[in-house]
Rosetta silent file (secondary structure, phi, psi, omega in degrees, C-alpha in Angstrom):
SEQUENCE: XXXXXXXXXXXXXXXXXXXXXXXXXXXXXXXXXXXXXXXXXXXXXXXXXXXXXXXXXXXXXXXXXXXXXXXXXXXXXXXXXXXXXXXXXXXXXXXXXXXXXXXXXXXXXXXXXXXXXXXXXXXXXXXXXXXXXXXXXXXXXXXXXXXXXXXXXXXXXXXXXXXXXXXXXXXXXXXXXXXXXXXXXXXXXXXXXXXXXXXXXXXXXXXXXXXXXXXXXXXXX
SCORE:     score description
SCORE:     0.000 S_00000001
   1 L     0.000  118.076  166.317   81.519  138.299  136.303 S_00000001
   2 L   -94.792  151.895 -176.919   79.752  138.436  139.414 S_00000001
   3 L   -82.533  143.227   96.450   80.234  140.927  142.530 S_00000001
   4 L   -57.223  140.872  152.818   80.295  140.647  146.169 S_00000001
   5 E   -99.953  130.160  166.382   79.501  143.732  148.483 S_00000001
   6 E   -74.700  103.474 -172.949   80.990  143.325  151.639 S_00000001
   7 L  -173.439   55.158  176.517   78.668  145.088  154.345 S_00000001
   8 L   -98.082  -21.137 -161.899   78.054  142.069  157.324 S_00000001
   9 L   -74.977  173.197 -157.250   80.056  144.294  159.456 S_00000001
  10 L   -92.299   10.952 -179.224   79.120  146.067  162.725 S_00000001
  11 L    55.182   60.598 -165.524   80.689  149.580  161.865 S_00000001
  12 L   -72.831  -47.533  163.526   81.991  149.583  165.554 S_00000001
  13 L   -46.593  -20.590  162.202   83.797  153.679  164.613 S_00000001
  14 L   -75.232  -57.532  164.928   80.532  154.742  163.532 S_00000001
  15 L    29.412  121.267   47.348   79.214  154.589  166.800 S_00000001
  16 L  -129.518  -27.910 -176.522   76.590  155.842  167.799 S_00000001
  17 H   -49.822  -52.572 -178.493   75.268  155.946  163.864 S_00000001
  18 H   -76.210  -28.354  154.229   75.460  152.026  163.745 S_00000001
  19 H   -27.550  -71.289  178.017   73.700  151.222  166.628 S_00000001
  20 H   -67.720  -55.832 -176.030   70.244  152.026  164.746 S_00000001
  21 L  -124.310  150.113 -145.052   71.358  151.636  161.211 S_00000001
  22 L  -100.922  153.540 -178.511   73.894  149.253  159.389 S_00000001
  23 L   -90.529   26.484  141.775   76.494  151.478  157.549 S_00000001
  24 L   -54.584  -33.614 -174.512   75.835  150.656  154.534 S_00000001
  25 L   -96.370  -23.141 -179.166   72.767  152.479  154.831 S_00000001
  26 L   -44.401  120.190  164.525   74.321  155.723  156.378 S_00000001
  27 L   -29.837  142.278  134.898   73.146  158.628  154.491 S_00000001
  28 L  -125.502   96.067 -167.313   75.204  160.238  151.859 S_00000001
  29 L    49.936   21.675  153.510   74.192  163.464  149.680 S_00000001
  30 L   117.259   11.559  130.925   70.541  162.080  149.789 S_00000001
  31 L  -173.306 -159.668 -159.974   71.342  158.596  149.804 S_00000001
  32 L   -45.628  147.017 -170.428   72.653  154.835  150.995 S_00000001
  33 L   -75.270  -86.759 -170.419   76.618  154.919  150.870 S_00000001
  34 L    -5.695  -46.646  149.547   76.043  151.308  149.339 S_00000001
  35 H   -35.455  -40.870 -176.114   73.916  152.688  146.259 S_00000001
  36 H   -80.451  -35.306  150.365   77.073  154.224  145.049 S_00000001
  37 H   -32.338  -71.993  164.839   78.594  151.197  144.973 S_00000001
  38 H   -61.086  -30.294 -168.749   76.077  149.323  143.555 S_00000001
  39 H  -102.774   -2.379 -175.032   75.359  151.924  140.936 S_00000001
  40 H   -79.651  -47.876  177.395   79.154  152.146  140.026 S_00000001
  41 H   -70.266  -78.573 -160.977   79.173  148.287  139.246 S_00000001
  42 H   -59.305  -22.051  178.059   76.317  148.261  136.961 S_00000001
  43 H   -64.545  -15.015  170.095   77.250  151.209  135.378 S_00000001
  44 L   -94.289    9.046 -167.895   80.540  148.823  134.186 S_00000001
  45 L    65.311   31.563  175.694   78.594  146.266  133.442 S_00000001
  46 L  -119.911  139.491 -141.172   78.597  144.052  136.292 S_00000001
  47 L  -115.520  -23.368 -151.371   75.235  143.919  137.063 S_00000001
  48 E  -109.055   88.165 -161.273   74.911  139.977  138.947 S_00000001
  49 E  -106.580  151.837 -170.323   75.622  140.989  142.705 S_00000001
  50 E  -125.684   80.263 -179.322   75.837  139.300  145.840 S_00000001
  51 E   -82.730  124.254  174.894   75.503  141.260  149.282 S_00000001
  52 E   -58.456  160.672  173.325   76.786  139.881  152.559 S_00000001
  53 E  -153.431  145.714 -166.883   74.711  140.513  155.417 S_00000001
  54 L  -160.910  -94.797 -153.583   75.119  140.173  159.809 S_00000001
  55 L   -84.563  138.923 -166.332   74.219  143.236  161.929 S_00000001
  56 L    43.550   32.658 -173.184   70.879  144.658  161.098 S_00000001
  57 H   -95.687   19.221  140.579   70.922  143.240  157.789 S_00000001
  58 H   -22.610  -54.817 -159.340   67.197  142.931  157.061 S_00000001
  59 H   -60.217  -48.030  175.995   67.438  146.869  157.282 S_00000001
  60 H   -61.674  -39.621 -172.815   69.634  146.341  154.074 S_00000001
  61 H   -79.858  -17.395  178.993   68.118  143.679  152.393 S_00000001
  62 H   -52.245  -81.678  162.950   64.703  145.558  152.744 S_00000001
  63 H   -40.332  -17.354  171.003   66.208  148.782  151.444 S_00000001
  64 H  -112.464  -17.849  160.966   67.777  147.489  148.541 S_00000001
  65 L    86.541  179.007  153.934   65.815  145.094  147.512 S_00000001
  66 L   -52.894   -0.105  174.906   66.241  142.074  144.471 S_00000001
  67 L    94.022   -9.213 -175.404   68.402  144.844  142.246 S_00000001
  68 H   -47.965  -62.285 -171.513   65.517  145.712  139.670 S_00000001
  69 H   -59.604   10.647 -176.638   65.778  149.181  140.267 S_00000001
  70 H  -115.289  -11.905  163.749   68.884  149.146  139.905 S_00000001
  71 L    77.317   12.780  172.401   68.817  147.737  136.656 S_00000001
  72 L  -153.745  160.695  170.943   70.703  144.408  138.222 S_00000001
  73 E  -125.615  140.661 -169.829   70.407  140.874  140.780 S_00000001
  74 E  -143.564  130.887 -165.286   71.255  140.960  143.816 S_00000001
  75 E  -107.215  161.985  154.103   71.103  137.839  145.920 S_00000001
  76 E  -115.788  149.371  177.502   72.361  137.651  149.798 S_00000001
  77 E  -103.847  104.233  169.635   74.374  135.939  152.033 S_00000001
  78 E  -101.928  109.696 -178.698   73.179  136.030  155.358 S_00000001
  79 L   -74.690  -23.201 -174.454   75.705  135.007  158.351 S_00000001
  80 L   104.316 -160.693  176.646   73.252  135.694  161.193 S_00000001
  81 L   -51.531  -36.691  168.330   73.911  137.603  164.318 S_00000001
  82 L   -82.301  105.803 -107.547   77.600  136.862  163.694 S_00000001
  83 L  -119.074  120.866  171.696   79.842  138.928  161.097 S_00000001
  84 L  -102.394   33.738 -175.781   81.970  135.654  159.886 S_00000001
  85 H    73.857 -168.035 -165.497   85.000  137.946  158.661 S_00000001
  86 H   -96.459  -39.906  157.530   86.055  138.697  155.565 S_00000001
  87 H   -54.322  -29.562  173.054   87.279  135.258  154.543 S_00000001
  88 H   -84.369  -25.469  172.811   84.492  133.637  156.472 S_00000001
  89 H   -71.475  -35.361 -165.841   81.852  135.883  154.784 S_00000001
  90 H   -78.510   -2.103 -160.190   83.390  135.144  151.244 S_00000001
  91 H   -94.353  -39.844  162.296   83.379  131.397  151.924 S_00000001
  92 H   -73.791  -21.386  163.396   80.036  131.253  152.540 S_00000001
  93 L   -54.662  -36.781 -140.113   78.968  133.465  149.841 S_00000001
  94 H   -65.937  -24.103 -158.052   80.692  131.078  147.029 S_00000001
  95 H   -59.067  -25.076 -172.615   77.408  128.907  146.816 S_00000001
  96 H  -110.328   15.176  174.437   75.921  131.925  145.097 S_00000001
  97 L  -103.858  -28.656  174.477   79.414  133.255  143.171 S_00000001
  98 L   109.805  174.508 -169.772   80.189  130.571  141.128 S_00000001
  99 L   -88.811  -43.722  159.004   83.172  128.495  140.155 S_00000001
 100 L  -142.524 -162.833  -84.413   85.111  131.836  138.668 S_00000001
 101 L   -89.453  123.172  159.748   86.923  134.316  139.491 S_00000001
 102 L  -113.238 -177.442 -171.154   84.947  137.037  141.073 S_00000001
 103 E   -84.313 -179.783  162.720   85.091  140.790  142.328 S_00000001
 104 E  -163.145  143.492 -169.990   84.370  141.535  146.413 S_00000001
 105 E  -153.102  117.047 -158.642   84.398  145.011  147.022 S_00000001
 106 E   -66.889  149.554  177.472   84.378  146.328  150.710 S_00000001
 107 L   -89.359  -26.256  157.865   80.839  148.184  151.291 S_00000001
 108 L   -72.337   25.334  177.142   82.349  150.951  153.277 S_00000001
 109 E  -115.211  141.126  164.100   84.389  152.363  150.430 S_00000001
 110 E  -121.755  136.047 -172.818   84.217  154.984  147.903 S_00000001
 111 E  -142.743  166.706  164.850   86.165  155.194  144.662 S_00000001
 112 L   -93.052   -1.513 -177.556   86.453  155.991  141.060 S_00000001
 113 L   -50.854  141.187 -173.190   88.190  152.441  140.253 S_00000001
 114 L   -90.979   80.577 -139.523   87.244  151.628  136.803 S_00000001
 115 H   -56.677  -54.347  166.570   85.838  147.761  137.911 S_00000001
 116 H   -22.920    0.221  147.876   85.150  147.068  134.070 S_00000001
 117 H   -97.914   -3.079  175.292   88.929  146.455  133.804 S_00000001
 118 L   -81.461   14.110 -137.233   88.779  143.697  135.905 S_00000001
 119 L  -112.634  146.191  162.255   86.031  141.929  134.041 S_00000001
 120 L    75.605    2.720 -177.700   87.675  138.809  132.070 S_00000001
 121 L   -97.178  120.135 -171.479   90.957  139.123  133.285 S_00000001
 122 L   -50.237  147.445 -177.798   93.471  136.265  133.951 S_00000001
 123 L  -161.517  148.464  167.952   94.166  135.407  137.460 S_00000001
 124 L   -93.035 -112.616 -175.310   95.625  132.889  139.938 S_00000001
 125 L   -58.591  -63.826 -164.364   94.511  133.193  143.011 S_00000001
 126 E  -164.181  164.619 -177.312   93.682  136.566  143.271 S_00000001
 127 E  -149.154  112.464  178.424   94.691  140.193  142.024 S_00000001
 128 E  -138.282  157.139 -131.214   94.159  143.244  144.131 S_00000001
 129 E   -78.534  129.237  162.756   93.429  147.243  143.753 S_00000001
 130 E   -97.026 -178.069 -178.297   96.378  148.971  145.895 S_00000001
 131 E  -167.814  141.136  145.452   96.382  152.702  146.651 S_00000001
 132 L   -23.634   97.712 -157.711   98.340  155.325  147.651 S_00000001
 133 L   -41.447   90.175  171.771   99.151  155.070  151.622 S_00000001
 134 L   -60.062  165.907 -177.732   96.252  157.519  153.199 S_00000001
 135 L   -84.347   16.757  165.751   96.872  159.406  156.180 S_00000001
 136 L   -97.098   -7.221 -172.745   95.053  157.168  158.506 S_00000001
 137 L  -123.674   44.456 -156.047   97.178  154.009  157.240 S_00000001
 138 L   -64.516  -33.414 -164.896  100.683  155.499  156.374 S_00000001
 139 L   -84.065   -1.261  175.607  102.548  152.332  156.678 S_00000001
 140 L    85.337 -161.179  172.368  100.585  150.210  154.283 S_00000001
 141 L  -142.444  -45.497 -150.166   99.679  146.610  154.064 S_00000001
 142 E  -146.841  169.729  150.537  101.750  145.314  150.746 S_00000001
 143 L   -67.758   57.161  -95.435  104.154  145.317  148.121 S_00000001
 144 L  -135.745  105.598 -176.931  103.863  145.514  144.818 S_00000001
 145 E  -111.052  146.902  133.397  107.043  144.195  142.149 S_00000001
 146 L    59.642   28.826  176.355  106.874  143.482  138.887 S_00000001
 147 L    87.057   36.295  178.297  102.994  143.037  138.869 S_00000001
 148 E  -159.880  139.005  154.938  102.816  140.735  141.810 S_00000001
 149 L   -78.832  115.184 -171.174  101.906  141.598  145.351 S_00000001
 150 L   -92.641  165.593  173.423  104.421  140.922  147.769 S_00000001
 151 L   -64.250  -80.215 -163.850  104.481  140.251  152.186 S_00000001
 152 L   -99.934  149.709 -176.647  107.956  142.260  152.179 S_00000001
 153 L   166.607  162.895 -165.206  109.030  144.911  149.648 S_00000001
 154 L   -96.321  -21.322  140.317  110.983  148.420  150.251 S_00000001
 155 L   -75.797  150.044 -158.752  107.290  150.219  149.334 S_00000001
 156 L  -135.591  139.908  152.301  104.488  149.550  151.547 S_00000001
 157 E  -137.348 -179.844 -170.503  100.766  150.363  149.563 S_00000001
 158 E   -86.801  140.573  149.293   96.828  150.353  151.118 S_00000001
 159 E   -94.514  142.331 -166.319   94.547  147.757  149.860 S_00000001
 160 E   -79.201   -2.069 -155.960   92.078  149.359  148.747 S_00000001
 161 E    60.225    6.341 -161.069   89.363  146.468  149.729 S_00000001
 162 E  -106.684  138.479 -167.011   88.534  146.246  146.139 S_00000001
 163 E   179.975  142.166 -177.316   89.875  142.413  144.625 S_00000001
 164 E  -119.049  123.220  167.699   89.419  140.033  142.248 S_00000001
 165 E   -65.783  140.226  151.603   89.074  136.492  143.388 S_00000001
 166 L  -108.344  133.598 -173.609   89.627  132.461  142.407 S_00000001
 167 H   -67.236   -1.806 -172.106   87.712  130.458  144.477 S_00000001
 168 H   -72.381  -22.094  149.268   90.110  128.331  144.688 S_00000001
 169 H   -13.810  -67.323 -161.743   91.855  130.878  147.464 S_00000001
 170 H   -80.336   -2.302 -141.724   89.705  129.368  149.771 S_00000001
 171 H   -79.534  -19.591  148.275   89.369  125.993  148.726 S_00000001
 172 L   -54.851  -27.112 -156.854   91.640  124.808  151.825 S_00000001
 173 L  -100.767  124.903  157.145   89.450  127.139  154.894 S_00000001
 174 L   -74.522  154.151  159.144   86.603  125.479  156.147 S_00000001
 175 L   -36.579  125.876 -174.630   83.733  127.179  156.799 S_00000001
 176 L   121.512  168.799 -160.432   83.240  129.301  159.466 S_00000001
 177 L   -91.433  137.349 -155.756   84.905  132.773  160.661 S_00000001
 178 L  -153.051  138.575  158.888   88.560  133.737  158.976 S_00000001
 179 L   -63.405  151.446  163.937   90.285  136.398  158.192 S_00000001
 180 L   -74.331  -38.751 -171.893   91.550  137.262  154.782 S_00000001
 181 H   -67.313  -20.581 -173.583   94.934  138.291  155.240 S_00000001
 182 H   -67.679  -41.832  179.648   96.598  134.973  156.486 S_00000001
 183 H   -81.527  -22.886  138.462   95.542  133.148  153.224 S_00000001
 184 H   -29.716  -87.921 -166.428   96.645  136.178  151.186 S_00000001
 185 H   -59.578  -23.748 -174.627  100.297  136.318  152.438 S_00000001
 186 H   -71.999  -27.344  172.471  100.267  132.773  152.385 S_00000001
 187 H   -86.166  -13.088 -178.129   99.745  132.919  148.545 S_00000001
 188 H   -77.100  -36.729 -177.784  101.826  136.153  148.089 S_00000001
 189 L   -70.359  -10.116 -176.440  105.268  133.611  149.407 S_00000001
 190 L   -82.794  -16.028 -159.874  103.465  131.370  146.531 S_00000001
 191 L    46.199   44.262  168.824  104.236  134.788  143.929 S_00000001
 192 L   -94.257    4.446 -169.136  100.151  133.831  143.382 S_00000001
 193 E  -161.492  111.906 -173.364   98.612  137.075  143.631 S_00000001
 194 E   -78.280 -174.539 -166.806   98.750  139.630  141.473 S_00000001
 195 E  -178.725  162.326 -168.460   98.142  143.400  142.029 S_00000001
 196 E  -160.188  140.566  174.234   97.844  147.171  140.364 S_00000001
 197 E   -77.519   82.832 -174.582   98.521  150.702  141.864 S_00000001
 198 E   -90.626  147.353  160.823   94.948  153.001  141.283 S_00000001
 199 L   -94.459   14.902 -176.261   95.737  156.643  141.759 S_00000001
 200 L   -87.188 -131.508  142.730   92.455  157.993  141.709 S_00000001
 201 L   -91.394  149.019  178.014   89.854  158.598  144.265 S_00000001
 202 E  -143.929  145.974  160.573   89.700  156.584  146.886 S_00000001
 203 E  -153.277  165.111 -168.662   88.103  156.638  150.481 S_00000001
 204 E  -127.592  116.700  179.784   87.615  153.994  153.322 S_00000001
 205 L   -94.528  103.260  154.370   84.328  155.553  155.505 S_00000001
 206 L  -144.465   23.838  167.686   85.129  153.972  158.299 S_00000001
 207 L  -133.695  170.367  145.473   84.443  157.361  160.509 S_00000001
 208 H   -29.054  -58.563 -165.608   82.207  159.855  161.233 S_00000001
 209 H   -72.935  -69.915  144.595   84.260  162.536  159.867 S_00000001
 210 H     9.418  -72.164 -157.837   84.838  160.371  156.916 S_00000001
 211 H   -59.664  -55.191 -175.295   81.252  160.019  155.946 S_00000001
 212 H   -57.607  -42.894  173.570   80.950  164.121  155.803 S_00000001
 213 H   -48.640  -45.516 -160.684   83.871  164.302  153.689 S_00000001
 214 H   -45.424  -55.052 -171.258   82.133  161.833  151.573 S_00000001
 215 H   -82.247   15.823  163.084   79.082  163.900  151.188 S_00000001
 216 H   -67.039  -43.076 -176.207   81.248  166.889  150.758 S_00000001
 217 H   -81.926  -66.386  175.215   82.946  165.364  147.749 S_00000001
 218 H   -30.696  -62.289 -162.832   79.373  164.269  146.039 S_00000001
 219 H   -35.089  -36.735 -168.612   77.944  167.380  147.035 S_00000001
 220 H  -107.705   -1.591  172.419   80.499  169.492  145.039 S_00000001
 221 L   -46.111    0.000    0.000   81.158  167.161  142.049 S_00000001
């Protein structure tokens, strides 16, 4: 199974950090938040990765390199000066994902999800990691019944950005930049897209304040 990392975006809440450096690269307990990521997959054994790339992301592919050292390959997708969303980045990606079903995993997150249960696993469209509302999101994004993600539901959960894909999701969107969620709910009124509750750790760095918890958590592990 191959991976996307998600990490075209311009980190606009990091500000002033992201200006210089893309935040993927933003320091954590002595190094790139992205590395953890990266070293998380291959340790489950998905080793054949695919990084997106937009603002500064030279800076990335330079720092991370082809994947040897990492003990994995890692190809890129480069949108240009322009971040083509999260549906428009994955759309452009597929030439180098393949016909099926792969992971995409947001590059500003950190977790303990164990990806190695997704590997090999039936899917329609698409099947994705939920979480526990945090207290920057309380009201949620989805539903979750019977194994299926729902639009509407009397429980609201987080996506966690973590998801396993069919390309065929997309196989309707032309090229060019789209959001994920519209084709998502449109497949959830389909009962097409399946979904699981992780309770572990989870965190979405998408602050300052964030990022020190992060290295807070490492630090003391």
């Amino acid at each position: 199974m191959k991976a996307l990392i998600l990490a075209a975006g311009r980190g606009e809440r990091m500000r002033p950090l992201t200006d210089i450096t893309p935040k993927p690269l933003l320091p954590v307990a002595g190094k790139p938040l992205i590395e953890y990521t990266i070293e998380a997959l291959v340790n489950q054994g998905i080793t054949d990765l695919v990084i997106n790339l937009s603002h500064l992301g030279k800076q990335i592919q330079q720092a991370i390199g082809n994947g040897k050292r990492f003990n994995a390959t890692i190809n890129y997708s480069d949108e240009g000066d322009s971040a083509l969303e999260t549906a428009g980045g994955i759309i452009h990606a597929l030439p180098l994902l393949g016909n099926d079903p792969f992971l995409v995993v947001n590059g500003d997150i950190a977790s303990d999800y164990p990806f190695s249960q997704l590997k090999n696993k039936p899917i329609d469209l698409a099947h994705l990691v939920l979480i526990p509302n945090p207290e920057h999101h309380p009201e949620g994004d989805f539903g979750l019944e019977n194994g299926l993600v729902k639009k509407q539901a009397r429980e609201y959960f987080t996506f966690s950005g973590i998801g396993l894909y069919h390309p065929d999701l997309f196989a309707q969107t032309p090229p060019g930049k789209s959001k994920l969620g519209p084709l998502l709910r449109e497949a959830m009124q389909q009962n097409r897209i399946s979904g699981e509750l992780h309770t572990g750790f989870w965190m979405d760095i998408g602050t300052p304040e964030r990022l020190i918890e992060l290295e807070k958590y490492y630090e003391n592990r």
